[in-house]
C-alpha atoms as an extended CHARMM CRD file, in Angstrom:
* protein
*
        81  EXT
         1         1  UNK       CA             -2.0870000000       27.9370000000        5.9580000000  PROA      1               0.0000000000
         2         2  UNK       CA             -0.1690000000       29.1990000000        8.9700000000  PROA      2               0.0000000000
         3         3  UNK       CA             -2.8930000000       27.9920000000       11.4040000000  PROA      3               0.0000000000
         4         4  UNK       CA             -1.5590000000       25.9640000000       14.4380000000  PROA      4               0.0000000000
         5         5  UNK       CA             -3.7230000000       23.1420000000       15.9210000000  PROA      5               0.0000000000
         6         6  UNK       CA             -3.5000000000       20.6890000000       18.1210000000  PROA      6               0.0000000000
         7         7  UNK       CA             -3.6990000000       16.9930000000       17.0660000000  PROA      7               0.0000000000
         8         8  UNK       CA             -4.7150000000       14.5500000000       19.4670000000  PROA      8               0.0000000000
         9         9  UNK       CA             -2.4130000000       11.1150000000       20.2160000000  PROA      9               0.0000000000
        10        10  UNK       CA             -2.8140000000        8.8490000000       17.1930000000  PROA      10              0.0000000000
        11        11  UNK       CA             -4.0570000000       10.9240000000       14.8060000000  PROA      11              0.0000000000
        12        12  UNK       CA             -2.3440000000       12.0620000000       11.7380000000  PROA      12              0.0000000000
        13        13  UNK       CA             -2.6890000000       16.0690000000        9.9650000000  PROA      13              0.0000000000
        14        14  UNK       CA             -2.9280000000       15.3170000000        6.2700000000  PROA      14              0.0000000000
        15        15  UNK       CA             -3.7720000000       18.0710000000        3.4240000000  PROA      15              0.0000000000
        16        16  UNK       CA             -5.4010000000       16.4830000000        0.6520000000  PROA      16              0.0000000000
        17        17  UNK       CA             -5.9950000000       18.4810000000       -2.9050000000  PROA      17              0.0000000000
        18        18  UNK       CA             -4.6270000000       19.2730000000       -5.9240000000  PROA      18              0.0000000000
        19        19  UNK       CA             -2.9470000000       21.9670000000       -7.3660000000  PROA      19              0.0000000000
        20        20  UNK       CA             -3.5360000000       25.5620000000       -4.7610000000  PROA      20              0.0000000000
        21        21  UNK       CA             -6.7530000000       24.2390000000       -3.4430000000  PROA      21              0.0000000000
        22        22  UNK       CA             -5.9610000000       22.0830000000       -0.5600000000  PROA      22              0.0000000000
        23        23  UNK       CA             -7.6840000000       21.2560000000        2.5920000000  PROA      23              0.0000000000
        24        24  UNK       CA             -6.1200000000       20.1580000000        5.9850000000  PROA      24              0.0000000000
        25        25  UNK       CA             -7.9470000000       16.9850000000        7.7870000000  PROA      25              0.0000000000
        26        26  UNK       CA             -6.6600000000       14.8730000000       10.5200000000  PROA      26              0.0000000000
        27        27  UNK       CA             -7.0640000000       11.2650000000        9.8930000000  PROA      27              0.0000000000
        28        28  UNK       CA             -6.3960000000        7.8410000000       12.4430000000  PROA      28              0.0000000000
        29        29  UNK       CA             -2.8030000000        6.8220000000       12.7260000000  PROA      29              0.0000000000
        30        30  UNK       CA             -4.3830000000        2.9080000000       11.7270000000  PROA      30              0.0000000000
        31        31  UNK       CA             -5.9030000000        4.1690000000        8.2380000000  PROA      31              0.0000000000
        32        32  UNK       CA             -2.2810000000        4.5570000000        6.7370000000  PROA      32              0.0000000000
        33        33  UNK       CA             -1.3930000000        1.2980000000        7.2190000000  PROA      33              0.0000000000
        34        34  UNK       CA             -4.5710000000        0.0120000000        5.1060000000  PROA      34              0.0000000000
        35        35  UNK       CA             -3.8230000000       -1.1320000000        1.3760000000  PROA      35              0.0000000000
        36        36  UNK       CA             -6.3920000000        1.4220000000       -0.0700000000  PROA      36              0.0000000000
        37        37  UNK       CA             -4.4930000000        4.1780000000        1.6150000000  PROA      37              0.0000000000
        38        38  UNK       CA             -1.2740000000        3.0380000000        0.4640000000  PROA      38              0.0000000000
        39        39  UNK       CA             -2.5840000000        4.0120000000       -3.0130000000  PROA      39              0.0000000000
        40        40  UNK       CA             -3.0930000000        7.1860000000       -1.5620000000  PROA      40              0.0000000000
        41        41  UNK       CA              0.9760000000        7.4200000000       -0.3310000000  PROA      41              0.0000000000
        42        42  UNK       CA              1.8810000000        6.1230000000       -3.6880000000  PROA      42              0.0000000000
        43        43  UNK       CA              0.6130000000        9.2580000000       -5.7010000000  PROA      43              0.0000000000
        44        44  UNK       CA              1.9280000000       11.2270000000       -2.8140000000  PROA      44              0.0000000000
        45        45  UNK       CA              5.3890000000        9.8860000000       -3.2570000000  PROA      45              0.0000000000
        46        46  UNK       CA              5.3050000000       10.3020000000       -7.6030000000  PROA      46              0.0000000000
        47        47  UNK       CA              4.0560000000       13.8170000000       -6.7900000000  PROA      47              0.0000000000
        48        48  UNK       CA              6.3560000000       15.0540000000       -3.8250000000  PROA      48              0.0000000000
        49        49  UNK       CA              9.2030000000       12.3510000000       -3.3330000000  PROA      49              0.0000000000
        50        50  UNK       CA              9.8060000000       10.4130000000       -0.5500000000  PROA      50              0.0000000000
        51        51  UNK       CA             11.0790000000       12.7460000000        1.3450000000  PROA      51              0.0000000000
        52        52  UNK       CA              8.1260000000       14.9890000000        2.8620000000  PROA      52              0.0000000000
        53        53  UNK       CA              9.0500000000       17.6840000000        4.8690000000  PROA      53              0.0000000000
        54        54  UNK       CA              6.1790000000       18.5880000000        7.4900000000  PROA      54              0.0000000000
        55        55  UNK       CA              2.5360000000       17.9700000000        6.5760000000  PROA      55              0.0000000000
        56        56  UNK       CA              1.7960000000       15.1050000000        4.7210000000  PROA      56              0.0000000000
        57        57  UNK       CA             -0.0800000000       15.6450000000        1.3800000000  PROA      57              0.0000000000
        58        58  UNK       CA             -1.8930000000       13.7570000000       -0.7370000000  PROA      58              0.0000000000
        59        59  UNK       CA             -2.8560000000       14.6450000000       -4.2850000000  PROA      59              0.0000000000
        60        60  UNK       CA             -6.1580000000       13.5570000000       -5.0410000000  PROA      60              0.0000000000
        61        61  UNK       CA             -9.3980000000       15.7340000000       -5.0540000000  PROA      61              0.0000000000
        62        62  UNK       CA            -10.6830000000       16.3780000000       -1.7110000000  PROA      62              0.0000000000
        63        63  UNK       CA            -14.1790000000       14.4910000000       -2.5860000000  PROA      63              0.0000000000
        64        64  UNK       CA            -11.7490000000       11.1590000000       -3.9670000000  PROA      64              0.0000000000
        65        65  UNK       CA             -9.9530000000       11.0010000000       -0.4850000000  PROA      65              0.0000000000
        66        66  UNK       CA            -13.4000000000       11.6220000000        1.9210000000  PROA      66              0.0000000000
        67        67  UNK       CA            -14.9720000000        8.8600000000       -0.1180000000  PROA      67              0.0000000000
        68        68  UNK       CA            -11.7750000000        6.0190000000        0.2530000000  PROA      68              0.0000000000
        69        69  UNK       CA            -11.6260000000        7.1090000000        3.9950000000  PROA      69              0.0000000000
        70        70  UNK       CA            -15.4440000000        6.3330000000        4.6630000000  PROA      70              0.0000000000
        71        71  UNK       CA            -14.0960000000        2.7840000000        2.9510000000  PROA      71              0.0000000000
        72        72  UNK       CA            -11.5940000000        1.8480000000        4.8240000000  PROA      72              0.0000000000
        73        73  UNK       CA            -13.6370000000        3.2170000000        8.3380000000  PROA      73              0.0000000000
        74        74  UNK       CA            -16.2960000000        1.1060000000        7.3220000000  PROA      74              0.0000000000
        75        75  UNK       CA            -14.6880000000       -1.9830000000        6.0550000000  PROA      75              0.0000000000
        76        76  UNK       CA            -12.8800000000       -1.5290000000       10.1870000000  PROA      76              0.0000000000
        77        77  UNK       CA            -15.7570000000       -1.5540000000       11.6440000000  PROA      77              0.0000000000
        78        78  UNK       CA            -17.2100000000       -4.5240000000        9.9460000000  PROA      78              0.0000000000
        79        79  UNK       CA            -14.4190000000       -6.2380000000       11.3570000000  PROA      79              0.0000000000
        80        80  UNK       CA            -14.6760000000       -5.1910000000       14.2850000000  PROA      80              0.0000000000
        81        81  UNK       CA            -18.1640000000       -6.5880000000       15.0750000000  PROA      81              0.0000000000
């Protein structure tokens, strides 16, 4: 966990899992502001608090949060068409 990367402009380094097992992603600055993802923040906050220092982290199994963010990328690009 004491990797360094780089994350490009508008992007946003999220580790998603529950209990130990956690995995670091990088996800669009524009997905947190859907209403599926603020789910997501919600079970963050009742986990952690508002008050997140450094990474944000989301409690949900890794599987759960890959399938909502194929959602919301695919419910974007049907608008966007």
């Amino acid at each position: 966990m004491g990797e360094i990367f780089s994350v490009h402009r508008g992007r946003v380094p999220v580790l998603v899992g529950e209990g130990k097992e956690m995995e670091r992603t990088v996800i669009h600055m524009e997905e947190l502001h859907h209403p599926y993802f603020f789910v997501l923040l919600e079970l963050a906050a009742m986990e952690f608090g508002h008050e997140q220092e450094g990474v944000l982290r989301i409690p949900c199994s890794i599987k759960q949060f890959q399938a909502i963010v194929e959602l919301i990328r695919s419910k974007s690009k049907q608008r966007n068409r």
